[in-house]
C-alpha positions as protocol buffer text, in pm:
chain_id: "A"
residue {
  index: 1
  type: UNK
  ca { x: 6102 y: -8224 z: -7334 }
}
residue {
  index: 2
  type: UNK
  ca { x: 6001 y: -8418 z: -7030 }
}
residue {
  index: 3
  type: UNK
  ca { x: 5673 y: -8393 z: -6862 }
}
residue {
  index: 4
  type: UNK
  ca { x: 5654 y: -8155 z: -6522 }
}
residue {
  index: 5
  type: UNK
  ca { x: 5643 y: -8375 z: -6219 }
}
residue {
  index: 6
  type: UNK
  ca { x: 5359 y: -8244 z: -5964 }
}
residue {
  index: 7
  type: UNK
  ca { x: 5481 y: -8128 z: -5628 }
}
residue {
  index: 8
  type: UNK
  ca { x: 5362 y: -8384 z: -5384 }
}
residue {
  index: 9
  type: UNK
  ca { x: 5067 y: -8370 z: -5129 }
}
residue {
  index: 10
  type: UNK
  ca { x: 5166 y: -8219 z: -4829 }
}
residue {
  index: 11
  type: UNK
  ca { x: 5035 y: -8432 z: -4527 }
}
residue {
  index: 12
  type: UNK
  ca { x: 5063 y: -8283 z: -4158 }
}
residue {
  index: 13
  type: UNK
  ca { x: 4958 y: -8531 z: -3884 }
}
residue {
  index: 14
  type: UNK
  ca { x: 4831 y: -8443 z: -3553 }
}
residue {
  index: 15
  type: UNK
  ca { x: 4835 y: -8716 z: -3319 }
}
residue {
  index: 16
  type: UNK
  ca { x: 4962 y: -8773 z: -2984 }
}
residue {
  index: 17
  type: UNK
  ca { x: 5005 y: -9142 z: -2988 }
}
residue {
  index: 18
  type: UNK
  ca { x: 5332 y: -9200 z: -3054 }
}
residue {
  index: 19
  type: UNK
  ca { x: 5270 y: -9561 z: -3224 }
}
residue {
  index: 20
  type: UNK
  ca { x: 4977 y: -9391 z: -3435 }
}
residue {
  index: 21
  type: UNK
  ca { x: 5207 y: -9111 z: -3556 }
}
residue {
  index: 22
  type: UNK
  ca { x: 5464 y: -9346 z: -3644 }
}
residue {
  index: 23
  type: UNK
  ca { x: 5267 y: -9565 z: -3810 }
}
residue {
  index: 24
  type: UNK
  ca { x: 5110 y: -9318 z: -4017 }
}
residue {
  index: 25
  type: UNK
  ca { x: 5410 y: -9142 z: -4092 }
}
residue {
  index: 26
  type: UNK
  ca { x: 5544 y: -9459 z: -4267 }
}
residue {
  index: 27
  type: UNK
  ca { x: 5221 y: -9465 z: -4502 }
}
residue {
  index: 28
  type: UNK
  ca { x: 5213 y: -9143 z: -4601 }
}
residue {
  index: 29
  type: UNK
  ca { x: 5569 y: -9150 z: -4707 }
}
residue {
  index: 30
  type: UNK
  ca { x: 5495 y: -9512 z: -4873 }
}
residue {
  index: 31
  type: UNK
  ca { x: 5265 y: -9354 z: -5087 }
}
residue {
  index: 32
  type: UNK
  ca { x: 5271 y: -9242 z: -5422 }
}
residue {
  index: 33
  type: UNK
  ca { x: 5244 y: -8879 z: -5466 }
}
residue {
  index: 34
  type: UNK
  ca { x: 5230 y: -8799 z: -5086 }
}
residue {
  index: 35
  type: UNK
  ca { x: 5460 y: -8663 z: -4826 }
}
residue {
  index: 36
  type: UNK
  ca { x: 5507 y: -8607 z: -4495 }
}
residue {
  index: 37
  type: UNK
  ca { x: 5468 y: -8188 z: -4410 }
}
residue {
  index: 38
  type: UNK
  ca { x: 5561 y: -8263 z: -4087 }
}
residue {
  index: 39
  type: UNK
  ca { x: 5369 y: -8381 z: -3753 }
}
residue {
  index: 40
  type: UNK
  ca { x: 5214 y: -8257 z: -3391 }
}
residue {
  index: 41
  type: UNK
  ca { x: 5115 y: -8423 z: -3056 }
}
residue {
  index: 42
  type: UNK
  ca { x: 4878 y: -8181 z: -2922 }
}
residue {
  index: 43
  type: UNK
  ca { x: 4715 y: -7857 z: -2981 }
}
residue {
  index: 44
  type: UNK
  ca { x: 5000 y: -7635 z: -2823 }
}
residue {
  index: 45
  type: UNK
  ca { x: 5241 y: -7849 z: -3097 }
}
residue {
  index: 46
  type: UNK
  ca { x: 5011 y: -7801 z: -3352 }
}
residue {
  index: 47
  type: UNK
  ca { x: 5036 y: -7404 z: -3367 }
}
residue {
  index: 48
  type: UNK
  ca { x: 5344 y: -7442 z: -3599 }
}
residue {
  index: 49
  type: UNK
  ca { x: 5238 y: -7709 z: -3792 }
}
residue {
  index: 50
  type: UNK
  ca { x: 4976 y: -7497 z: -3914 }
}
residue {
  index: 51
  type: UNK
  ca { x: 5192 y: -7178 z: -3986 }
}
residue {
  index: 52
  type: UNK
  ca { x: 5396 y: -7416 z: -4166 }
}
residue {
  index: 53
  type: UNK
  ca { x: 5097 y: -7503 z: -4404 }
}
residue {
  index: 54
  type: UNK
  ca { x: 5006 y: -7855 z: -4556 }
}
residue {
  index: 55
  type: UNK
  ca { x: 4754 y: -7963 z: -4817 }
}
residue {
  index: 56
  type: UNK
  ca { x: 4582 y: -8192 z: -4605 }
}
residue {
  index: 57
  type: UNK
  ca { x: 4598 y: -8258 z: -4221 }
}
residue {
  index: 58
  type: UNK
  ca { x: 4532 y: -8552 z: -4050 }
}
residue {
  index: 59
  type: UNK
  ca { x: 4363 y: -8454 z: -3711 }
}
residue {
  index: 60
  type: UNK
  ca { x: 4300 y: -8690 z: -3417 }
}
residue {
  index: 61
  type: UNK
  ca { x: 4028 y: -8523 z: -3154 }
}
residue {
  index: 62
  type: UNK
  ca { x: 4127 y: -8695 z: -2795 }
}
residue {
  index: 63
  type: UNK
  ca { x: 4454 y: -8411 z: -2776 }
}
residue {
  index: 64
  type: UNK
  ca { x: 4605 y: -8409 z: -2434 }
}
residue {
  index: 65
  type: UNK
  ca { x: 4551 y: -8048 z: -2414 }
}
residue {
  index: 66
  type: UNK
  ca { x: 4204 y: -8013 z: -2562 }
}
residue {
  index: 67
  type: UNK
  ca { x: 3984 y: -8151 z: -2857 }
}
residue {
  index: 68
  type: UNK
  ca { x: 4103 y: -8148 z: -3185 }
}
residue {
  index: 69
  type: UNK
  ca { x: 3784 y: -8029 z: -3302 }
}
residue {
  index: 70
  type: UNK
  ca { x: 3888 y: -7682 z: -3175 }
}
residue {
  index: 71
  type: UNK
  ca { x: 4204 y: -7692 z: -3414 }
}
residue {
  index: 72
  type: UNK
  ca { x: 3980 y: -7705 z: -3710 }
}
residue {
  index: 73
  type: UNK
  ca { x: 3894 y: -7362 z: -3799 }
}
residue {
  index: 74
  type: UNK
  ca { x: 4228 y: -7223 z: -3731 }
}
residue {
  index: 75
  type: UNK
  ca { x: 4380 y: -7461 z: -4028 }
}
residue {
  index: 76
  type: UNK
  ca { x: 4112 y: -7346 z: -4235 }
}
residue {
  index: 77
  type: UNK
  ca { x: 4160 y: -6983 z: -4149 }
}
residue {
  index: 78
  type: UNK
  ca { x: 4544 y: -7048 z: -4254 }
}
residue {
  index: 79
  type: UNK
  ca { x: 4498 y: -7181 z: -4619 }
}
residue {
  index: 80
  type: UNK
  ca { x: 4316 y: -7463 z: -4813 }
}
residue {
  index: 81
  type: UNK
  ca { x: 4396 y: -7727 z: -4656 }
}
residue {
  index: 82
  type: UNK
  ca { x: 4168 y: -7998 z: -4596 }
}
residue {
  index: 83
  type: UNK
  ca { x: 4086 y: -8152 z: -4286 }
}
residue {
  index: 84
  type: UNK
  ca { x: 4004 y: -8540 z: -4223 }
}
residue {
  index: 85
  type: UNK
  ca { x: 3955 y: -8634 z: -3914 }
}
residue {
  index: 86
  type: UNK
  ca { x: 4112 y: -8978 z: -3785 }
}
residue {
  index: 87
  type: UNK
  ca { x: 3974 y: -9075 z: -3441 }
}
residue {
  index: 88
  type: UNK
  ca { x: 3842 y: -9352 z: -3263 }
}
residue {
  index: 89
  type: UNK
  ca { x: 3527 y: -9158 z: -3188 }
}
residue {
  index: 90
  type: UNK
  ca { x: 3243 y: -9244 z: -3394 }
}
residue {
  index: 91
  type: UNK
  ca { x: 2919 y: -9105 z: -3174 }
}
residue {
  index: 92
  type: UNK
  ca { x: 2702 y: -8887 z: -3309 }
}
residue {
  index: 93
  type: UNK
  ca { x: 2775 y: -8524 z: -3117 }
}
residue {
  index: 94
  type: UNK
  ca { x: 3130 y: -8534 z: -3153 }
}
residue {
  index: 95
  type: UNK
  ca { x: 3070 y: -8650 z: -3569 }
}
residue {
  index: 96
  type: UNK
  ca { x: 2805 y: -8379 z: -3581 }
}
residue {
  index: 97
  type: UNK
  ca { x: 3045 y: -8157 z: -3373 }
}
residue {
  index: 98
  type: UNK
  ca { x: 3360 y: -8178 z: -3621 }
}
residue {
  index: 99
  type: UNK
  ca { x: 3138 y: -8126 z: -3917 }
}
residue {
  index: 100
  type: UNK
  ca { x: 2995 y: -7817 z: -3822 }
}
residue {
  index: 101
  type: UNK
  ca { x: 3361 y: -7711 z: -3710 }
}
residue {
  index: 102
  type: UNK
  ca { x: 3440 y: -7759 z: -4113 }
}
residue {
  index: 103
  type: UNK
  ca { x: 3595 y: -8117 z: -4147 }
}
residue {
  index: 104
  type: UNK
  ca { x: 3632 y: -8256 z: -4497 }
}
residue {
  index: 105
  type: UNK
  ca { x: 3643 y: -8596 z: -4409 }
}
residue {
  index: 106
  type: UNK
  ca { x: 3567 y: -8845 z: -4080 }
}
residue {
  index: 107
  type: UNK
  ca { x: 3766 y: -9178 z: -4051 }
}
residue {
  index: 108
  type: UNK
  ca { x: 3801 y: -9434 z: -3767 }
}
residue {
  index: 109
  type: UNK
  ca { x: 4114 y: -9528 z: -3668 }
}
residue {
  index: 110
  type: UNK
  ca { x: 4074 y: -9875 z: -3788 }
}
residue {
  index: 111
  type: UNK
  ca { x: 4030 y: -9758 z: -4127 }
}
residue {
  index: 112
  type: UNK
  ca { x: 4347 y: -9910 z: -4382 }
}
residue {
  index: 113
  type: UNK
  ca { x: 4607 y: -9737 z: -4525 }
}
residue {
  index: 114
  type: UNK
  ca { x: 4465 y: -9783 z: -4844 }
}
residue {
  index: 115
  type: UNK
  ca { x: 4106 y: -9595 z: -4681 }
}
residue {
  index: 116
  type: UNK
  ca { x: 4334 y: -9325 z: -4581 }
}
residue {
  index: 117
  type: UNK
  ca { x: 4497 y: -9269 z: -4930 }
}
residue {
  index: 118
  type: UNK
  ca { x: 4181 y: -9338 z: -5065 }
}
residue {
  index: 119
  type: UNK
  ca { x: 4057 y: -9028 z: -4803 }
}
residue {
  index: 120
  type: UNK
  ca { x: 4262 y: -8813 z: -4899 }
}
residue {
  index: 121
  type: UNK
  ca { x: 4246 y: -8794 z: -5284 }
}
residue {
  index: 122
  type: UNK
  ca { x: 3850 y: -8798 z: -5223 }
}
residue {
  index: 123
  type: UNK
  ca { x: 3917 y: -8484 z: -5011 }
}
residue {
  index: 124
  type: UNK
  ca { x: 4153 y: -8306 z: -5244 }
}
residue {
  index: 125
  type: UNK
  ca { x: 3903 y: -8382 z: -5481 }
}
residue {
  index: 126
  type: UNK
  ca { x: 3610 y: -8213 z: -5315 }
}
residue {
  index: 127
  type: UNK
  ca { x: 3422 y: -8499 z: -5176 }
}
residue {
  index: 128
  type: UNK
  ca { x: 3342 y: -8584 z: -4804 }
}
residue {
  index: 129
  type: UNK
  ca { x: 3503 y: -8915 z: -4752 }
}
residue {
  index: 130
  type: UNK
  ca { x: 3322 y: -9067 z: -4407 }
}
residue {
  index: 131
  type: UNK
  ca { x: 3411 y: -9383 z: -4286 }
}
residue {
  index: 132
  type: UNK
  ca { x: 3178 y: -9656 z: -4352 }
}
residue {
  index: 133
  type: UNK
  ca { x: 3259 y: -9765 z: -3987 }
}
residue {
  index: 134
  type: UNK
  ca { x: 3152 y: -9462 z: -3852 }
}
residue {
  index: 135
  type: UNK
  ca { x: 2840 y: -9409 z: -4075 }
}
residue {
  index: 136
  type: UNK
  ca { x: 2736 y: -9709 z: -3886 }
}
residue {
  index: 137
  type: UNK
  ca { x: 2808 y: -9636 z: -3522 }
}
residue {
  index: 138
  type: UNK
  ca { x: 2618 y: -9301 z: -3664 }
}
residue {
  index: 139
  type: UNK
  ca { x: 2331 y: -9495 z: -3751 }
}
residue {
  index: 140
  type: UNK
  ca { x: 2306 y: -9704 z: -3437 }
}
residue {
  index: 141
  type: UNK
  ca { x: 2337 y: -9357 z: -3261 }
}
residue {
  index: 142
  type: UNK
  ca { x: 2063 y: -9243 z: -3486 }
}
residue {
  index: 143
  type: UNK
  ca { x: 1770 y: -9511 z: -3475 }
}
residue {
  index: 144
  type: UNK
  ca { x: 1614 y: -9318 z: -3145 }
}
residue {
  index: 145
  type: UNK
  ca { x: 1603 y: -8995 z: -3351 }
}
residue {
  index: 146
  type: UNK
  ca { x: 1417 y: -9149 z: -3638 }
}
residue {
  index: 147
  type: UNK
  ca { x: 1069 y: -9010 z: -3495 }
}
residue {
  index: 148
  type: UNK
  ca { x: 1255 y: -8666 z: -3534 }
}
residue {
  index: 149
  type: UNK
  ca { x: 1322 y: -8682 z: -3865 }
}
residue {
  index: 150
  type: UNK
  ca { x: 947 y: -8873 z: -3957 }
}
residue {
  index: 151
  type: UNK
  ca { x: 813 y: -8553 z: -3786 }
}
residue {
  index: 152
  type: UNK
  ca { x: 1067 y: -8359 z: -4042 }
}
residue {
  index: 153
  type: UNK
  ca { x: 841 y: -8106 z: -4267 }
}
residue {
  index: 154
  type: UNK
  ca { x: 1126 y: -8033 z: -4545 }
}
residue {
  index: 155
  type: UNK
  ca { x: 1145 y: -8141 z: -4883 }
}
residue {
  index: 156
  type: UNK
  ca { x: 1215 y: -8508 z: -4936 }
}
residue {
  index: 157
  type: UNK
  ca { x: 1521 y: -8570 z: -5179 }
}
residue {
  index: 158
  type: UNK
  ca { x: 1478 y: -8708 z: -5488 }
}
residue {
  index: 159
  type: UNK
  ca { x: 1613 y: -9043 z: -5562 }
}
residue {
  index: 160
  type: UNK
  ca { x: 1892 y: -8868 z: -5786 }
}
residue {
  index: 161
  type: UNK
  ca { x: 1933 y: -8639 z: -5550 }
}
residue {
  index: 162
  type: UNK
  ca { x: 1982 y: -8926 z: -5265 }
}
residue {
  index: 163
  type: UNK
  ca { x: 2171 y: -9112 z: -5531 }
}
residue {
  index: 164
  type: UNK
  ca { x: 2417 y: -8791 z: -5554 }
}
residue {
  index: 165
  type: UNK
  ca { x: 2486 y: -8803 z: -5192 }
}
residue {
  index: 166
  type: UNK
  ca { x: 2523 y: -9154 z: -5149 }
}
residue {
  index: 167
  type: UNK
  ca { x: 2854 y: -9131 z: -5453 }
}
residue {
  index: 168
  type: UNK
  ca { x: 2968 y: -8821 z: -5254 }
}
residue {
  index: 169
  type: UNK
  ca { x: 2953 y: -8990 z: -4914 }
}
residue {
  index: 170
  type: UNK
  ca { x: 3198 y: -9300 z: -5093 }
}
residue {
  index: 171
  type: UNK
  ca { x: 3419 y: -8980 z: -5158 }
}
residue {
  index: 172
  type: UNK
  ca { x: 3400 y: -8897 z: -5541 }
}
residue {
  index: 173
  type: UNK
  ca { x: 3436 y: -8540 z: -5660 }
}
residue {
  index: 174
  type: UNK
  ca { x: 3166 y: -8349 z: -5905 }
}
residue {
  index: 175
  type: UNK
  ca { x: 3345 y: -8481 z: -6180 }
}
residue {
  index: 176
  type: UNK
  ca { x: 3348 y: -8824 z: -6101 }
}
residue {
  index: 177
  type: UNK
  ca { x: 3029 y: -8841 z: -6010 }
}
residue {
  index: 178
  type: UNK
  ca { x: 2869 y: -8712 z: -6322 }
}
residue {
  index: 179
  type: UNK
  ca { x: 3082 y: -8939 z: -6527 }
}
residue {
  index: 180
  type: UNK
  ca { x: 2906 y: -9245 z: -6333 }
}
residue {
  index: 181
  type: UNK
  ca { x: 2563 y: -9102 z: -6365 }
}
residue {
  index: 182
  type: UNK
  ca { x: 2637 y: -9006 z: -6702 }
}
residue {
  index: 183
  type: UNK
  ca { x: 2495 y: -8642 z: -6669 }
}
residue {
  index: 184
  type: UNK
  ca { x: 2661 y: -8300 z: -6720 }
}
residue {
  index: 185
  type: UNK
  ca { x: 2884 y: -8163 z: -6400 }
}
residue {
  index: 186
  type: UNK
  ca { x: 2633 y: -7869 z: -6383 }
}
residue {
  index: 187
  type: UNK
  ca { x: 2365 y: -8073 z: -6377 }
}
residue {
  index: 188
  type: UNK
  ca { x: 2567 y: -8210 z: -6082 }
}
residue {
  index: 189
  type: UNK
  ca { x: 2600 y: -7884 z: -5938 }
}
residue {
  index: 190
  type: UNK
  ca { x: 2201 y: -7814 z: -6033 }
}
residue {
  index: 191
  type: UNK
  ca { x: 2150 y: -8086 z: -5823 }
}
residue {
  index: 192
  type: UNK
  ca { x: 2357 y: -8026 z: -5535 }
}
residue {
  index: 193
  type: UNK
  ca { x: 2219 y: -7654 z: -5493 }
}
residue {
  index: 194
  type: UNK
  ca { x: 1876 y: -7818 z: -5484 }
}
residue {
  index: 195
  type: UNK
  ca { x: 2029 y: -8063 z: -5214 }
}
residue {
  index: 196
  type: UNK
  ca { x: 2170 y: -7802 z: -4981 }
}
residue {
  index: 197
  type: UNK
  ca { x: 1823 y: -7551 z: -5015 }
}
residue {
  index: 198
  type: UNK
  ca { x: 1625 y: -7875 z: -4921 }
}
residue {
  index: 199
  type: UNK
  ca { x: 1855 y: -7987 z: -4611 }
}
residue {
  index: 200
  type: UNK
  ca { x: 1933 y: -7625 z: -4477 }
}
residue {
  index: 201
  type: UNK
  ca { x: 2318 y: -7717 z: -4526 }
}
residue {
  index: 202
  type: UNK
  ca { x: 2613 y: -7555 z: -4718 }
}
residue {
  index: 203
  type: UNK
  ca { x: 2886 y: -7825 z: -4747 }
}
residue {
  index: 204
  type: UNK
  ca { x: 2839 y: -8183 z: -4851 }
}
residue {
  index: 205
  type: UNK
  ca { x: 2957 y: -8347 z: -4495 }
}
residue {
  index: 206
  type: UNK
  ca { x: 2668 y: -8177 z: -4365 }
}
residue {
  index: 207
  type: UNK
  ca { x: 2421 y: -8300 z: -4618 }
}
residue {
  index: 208
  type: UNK
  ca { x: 2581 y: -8644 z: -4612 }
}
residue {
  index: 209
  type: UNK
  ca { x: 2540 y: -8624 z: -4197 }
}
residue {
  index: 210
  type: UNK
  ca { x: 2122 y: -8516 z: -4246 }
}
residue {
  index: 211
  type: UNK
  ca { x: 2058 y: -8730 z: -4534 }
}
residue {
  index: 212
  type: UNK
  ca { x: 2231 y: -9016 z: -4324 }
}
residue {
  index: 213
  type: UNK
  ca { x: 1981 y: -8854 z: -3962 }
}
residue {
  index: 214
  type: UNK
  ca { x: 1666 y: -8875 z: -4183 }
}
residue {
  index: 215
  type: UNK
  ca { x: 1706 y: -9243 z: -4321 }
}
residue {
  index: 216
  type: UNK
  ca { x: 1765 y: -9124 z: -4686 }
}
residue {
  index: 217
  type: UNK
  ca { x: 2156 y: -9212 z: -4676 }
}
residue {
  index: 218
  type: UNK
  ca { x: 2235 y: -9593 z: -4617 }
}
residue {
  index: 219
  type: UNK
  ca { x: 2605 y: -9618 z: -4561 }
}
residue {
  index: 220
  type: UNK
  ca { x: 2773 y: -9958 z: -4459 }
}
């Protein structure tokens, strides 16, 4: 009896560069274990694309008809797909922006095809892949609200605790990331509970974004 192949990843793109989409659309179908679901040049487009469904969308934000920020909660309303976001904008509103919208991930769009794969499996995986390029136009953003977070009264993390955030930022799941620390995955999930209480957040691309604002996060 043979083994049961897995369906492929569905990957939707949403991007109104023509070149981009293209491009992209070759290396998701290059890659093992992915597909292409189908693609979309602007938020009108995109309506379908979403009915449709797809495991994982890749979302640009500069749409001719509006920001792709705004597309995020409808694909989350639709299923369980994950959303990384694939944009040349790397300031700090429009990162804070997408996270708060619900993004699981934030690339550039320099970022390889091998980052992208690399993305995407984090995401499917429950991590919060964020481009190292972007952590550090977020930290050059970031140095004139350091005062901010000095003058910040919450708990500090603990150096596990940072230690956690700084594997999840680089994209690895629970799993993963108690197998490298070499601790339980509910001591993982012990951990990350205590994470989210001290940082006032509820998903790990938000606690990767404040532990990043208050200088506990070094990513680059």
């Amino acid at each position: 009896m043979t083994d049961e192949v897995p369906d492929p990843v569905r990957v939707a793109i949403i991007e109104d560069s023509p070149i981009v989409r293209e491009m992209l659309a070759s290396q998701i179908a290059a890659m093992d274990g992915l597909c292409l679901a189908g693609t979309a040049d602007s938020i009108s487009a995109a309506a379908a694309l979403i009915a449709a469904g797809a495991d994982v969308f890749l979302l640009d934000l500069g749409l001719p008809d509006g920001t792709g920020t705004a597309l995020i909660p409808h694909i989350k309303a639709a299923g369980e797909a994950k959303v990384i976001v694939l944009t040349s904008f790397g300031d700090r509103d429009t990162v804070v922006r997408t996270i708060e919208a619900g993004a699981d991930g934030y690339l550039l769009k320099d970022s390889s095809a091998a980052d992208i794969e690399s993305a995407i499996g984090a995401a499917l995986g429950g991590g919060a892949p964020i481009s190292a390029a972007a952590a550090v136009h977020l930290l050059d953003q970031l140095r004139s609200a350091k005062s901010e977070a000095d003058e910040d009264n919450r708990p500090a993390l603990s150096a596990r605790e940072a230690e956690l955030l700084q594997l999840f930022a680089k994209g690895y799941s629970y799993k993963e990331t108690a197998r490298i620390l070499s601790i339980s995955p509910l001591t993982v999930g012990n951990h990350v509970r205590s994470i989210y209480r001290k940082l006032d957040v509820h998903t790990r691309g938000e606690a990767v974004y404040e532990a990043i604002r208050m200088g506990t996060l070094k990513i680059g």
